[in-house]
N, C-alpha and C positions, 0 to 999 in steps of 0.2 A: 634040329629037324626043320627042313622048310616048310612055311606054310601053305595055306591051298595055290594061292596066288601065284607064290615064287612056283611051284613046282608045273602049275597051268603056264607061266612063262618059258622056263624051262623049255618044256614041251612044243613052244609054240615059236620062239626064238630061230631055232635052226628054218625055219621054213621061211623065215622073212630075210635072212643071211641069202638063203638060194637065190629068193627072188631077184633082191637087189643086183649081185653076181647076173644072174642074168641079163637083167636088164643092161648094165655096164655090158655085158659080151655081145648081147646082139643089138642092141639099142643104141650105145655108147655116146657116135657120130650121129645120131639123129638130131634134129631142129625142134623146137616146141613150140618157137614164136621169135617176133622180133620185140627188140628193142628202139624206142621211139626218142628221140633227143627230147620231148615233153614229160617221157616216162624219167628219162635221168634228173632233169630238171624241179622233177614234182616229186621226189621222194618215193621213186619207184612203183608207184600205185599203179597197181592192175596187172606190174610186169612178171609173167611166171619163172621163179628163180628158187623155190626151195619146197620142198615135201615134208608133208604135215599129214598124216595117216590117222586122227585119231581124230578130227572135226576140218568137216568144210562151210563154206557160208554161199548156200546157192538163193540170185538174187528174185526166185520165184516160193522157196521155201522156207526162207531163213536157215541158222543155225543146225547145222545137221551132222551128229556125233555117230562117228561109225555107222555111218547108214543111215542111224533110225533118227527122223523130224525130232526137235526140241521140242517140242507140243507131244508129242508122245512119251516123253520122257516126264513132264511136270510132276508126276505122281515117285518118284525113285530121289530116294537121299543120294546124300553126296556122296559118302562111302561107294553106293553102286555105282554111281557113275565113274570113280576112279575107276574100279575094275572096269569098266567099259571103257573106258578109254585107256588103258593099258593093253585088254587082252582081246578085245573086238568083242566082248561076250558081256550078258546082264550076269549080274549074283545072286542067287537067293539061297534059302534055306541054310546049310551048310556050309555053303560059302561064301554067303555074306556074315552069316556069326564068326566065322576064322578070322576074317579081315576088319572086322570091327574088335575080335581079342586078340589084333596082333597092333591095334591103332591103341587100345587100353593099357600092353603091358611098355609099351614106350610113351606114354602122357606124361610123365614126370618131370616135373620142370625143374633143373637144376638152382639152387639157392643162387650163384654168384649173379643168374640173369638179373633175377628183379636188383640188385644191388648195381646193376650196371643202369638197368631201365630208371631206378629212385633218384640216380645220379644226377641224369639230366638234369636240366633247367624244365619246369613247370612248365614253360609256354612252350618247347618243343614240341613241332605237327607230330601227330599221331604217323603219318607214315614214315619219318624220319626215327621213329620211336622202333616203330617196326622191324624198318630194314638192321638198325642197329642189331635190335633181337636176334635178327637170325645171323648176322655178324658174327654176333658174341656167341652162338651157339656151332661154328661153325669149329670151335674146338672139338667137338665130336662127332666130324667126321671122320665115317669106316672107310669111306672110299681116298680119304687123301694118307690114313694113315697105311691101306690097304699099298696102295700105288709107290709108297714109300720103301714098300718092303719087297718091290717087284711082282705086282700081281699079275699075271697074266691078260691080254686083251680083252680074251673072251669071258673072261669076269667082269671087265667093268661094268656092267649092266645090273650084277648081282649088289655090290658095294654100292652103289648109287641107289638101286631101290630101297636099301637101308638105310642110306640118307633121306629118301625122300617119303620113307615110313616112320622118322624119326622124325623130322620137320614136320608134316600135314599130323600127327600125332599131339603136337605142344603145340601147335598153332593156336586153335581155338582158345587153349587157357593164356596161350598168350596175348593171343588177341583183344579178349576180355580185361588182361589187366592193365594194358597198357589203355585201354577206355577207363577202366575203377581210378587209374592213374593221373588221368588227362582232365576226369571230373572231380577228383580230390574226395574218391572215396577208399574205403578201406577192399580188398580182392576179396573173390566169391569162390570157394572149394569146388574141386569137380565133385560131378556126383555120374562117378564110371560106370554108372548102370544104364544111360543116357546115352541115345543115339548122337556121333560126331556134333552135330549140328544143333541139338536141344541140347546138350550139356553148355556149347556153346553160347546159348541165348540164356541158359539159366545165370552163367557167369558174367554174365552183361549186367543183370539185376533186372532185366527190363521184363517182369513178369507175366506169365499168362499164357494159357494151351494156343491161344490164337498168334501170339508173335513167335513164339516156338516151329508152328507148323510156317510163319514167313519166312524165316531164315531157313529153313530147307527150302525150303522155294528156291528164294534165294539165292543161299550156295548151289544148289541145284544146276539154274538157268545161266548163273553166271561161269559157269566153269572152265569153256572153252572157246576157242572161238578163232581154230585156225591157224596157222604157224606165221604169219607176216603183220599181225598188230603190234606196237612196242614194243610191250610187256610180250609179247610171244616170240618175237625176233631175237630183244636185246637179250632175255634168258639162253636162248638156242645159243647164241654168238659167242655170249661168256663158258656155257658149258661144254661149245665147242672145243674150245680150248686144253679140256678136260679141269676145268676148276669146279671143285665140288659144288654140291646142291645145293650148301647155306647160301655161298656165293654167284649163284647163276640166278637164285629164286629172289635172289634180295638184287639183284640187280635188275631183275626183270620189274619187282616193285617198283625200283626205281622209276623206271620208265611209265610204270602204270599210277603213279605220282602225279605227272605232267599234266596240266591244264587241258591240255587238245585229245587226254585219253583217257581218263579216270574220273574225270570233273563234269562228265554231261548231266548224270541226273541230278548234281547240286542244281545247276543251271537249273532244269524244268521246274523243279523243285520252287527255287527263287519265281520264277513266271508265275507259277500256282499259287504261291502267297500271295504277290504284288496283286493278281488277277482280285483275292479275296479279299485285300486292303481297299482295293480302288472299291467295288462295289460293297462294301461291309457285309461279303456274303459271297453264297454261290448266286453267280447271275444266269437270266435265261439264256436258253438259246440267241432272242434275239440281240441281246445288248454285248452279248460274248461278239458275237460278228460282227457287229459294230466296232469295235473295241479289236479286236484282229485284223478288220481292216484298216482301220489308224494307222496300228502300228506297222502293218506293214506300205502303207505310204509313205511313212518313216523312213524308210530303210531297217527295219530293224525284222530280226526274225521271227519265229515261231520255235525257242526250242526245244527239242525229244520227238522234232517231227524233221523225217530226211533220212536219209542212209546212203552213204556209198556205194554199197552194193547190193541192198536191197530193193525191190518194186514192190512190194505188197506190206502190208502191217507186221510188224516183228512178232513173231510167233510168241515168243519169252514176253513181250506186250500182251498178247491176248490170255497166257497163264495167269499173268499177272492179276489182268483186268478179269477174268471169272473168280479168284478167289477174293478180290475188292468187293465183287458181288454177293458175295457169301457172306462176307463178316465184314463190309463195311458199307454198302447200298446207302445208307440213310445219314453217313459223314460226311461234314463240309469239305476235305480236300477232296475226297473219294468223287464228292459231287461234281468238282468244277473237272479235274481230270474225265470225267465218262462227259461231260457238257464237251470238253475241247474235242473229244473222239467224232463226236458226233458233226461238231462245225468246219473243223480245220481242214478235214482232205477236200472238203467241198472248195472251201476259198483256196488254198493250195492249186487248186487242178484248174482255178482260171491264170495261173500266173504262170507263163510260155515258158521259166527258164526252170521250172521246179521238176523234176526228175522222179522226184519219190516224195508222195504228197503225205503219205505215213507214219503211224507214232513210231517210233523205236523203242525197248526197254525202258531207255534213261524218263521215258515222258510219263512215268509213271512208278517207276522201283521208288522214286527219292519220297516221294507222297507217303507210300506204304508205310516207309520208317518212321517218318514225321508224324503221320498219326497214330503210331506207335506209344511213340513216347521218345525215337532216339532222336533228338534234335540236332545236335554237335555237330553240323554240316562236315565241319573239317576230319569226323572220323570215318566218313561212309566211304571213303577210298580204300582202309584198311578192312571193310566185310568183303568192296572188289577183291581186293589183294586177297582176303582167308578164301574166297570162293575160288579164284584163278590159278595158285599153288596147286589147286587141281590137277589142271590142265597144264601147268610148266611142267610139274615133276613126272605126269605119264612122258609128254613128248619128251621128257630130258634120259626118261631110262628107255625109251624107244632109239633113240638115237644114240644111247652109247652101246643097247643090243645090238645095232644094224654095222656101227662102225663109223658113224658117219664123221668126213673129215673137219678140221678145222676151216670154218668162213674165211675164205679171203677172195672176195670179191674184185677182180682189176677196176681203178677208179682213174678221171681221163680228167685233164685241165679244162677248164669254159674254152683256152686258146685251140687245144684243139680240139675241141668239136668244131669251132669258128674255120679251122683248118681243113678238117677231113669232113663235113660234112657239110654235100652240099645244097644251097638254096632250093629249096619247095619251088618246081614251074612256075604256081600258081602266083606264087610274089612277086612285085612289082620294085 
């Protein structure tokens, strides 16, 4: 029997079929924008080329999931937010307990994993520990065995959400072990009575109703963010394909691995110690500006402040920073973090070429952990990765409901653009 979810999909599937159909019939031949030979050049940023239904990032609001602001969201686990980003709709009551006893009767982590995870070499990164995981779990996939046996089109939607309730299900305890693993300690039992995301922080070991209620935060804030970031692209691109869910989500990890996309609140993170090394403390206001302008005489940055596509403060930033205020006001990282909020868009906003003088997330998430207790710089990619599985498996069972085809983008030599495209007036 399905549960609430699968059957609210059901329900709700054939009307996003129509739409698209439509659109293809009367819309088909239409334009939505051009493409810029900077836009090819640059790794296509900004150019609109793919449909993402279930978060956009507008650069006046930040982060905005099915409609509703990410700031309005801060208070709803992670659980909700999958169903909100599957079904366009919040969970409560009854159907938020279905979909949390439908993520408990699949939490069972098969023996062979940890036997594959213990294998490894000791110094293996934790995200490479990860992605392995969901590799080696990809034996139990419904939808490849499904596809095997001739399933119908309009099922693949059904077989994948059971990939992708099977995966975000063992995530968490895998996640946690492969930390128990990474610091050479012995694993921590679920305790299935424990929302997604506290059972999660209990198997960390990292104790206390206060880092419990971070880590929903946390997976919370992190969850989506849009269908054209790495990890959002490279997951779509694989599961285009139709390669099941271990394999689209652990590719998408992959990508969200990368230095330039997973690794910014190490960064701030590093800033806020150094800042606390140089002065053996939190420093004032005024020696912090001091000290910001140095370094930016330097050449050197400020970073967790800037956004591509943002202009105003990152909403998932200001979550962050109320609940610092709550349970951390009177801590030395918590200090210099709320010190930098206050100096940095002021010096920011005299420098001509700065666009977005603003914290983002990262200027602030890595703090939280750290004075937690999670030090491990090199694991906080894998809480990105447990919180963003989120957001790959809605958009991957959204796109195998709607039909959507394999990626294959036309791609053009440097020769000819040099050919068919000609000189800007303007150059000399």
């Amino acid at each position: 029997m399905p549960g609430i979810l699968q059957a609210k999909l059901q329900e709700t599937i054939p009307g996003w079929r129509r739409q698209r159909l439509e659109l293809l019939q009367t819309r088909g031949e239409e334009r939505i924008g051009e493409i810029k030979v900077s836009q090819v050049l640059g790794g296509l940023r900004g150019a609109q080329g793919l449909v993402c239904d279930t978060s956009e990032v507008s650069p006046t609001q930040g982060l905005i999931v099915r409609g509703i602001p990410i700031g309005e969201l801060a208070s709803k686990s992670p659980e909700e937010m999958f169903y909100l980003l599957l079904t366009g709709e919040l969970a409560s009551g009854a159907v938020l307990n279905d979909l949390r006893q439908e993520l408990r009767q699949r939490a069972l982590i098969p023996d062979y994993l940890w036997k594959v995870l213990e294998a490894l070499p000791r110094d293996t990164h934790p995200m490479a520990m990860l992605s392995v995981a969901l590799l080696a779990l990809e034996r139990e996939s419904v939808f490849r065995r499904h596809y095997e046996d001739g399933m119908p089109k309009d099922q693949y939607w059904e077989s994948t959400l059971e990939d992708c309730l099977q995966l975000l299900a063992k995530l968490p305890a895998v996640a946690a072990g492969i930390y128990r693993l990474h610091i050479g300690r012995p694993r921590i039992a679920s305790r299935p009575e424990l929302e997604w995301s506290a059972d999660f922080a209990q198997m960390l070991g990292i104790g206390g109703e206060e880092f419990a209620k971070l880590m929903r935060l946390y997976l919370t804030l992190h969850c989506d963010h849009e269908g054209g970031n790495v990890s959002a692209f490279t997951s779509h691109t694989v599961g285009s394909a139709l390669s099941d869910a271990y394999y689209a989500i652990s590719a998408g990890l992959n990508g969200l691995a990368g230095p330039l996309h997973g690794l910014a609140n190490q960064e701030s993170l590093h800033f806020v110690l150094d800042i606390q090394n140089h002065f053996g403390g939190a420093p004032s206001e005024a020696q912090l500006r001091s000290y910001l302008k140095d370094r930016l005489q330097h050449g050197q940055v400020i970073p967790g402040y800037g956004h591509a596509v943002l202009r105003v403060t990152d909403p998932r930033y200001t979550a962050f920073h109320k609940f610092g205020e709550r349970y951390c006001r009177n801590e030395m990282m918590f200090s210099i973090v709320d010190r930098l909020f206050a100096v940095v868009p002021e010096i920011l906003k005299q420098q001509a070429k700065v666009q977005d003088p603003w914290p983002n997330v990262d200027a602030i998430s890595g703090s939280l952990l750290y004075h937690y207790g999670l030090k491990e710089f090199d694991y906080y990619t894998v809480l990105f990765g447990v919180s963003r599985a989120l957001g790959l498996c809605a958009q991957l069972v959204i796109n195998r409901a709607v039909g959507t085809p394999i990626m294959r983008p036309k791609s053009v030599s440097t020769s000819w653009l040099m050919e068919h495209v000609p000189v800007a007036a303007h150059v000399s």
